[in-house]
C-alpha positions, 0 to 999 in steps of 0.5 A: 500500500505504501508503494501507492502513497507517495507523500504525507500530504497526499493523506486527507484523513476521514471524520474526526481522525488526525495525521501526525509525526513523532518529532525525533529524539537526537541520537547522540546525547549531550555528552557525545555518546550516539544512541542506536535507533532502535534503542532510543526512547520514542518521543510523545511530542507529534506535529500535526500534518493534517487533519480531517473535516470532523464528525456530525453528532447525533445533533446533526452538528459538526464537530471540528477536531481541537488542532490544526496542521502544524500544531505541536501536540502531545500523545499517549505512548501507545496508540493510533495506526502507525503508517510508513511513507518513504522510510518516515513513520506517521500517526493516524488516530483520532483527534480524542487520543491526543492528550494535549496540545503544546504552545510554544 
């Protein structure tokens, strides 16, 4: 399925569901020691690449996810549907999963 996918953006997720990106840790620590990838600690901060129009409650009203492309947020260490694009692993999951949104 990859192969068809050739980029991120031409993901446009669904509903109430968010694409997002672990932003990645540094692989060599402060004292100049390098980290073997699958060793390093996963990051629970995400940019948001892209987010899906919301869903339609039982009211008929249309619910908008709380973030936005380009949104720094925080996520849970578990969780979402991981997909890979040319070597880079992106996040779809739902817009209730994150847990918080950062401001810088």
């Amino acid at each position: 399925m990859s192969s068809l996918i050739k980029s991120a953006k031409s993901i446009l997720p669904t509903l109430d569901r968010v694409l997002v990106q672990r932003i990645k840790v540094p692989q060599k620590t402060s004292s100049g020691i390098y980290i073997p990838e699958k060793n390093a600690p996963k990051n629970n901060l995400a940019t948001v690449i892209a987010v899906g129009p919301g869903f339609t409650s039982q009211n008929g009203e249309l619910i908008k996810p709380s973030v936005q492309a380009g949104d720094k947020v925080l996520l849970p260490p578990h969780g979402g549907s991981p997909i890979n694009i040319e070597k880079e692993e992106y996040l779809l999951m739902r817009d209730s999963e994150i847990l918080a949104k950062v401001q810088e």
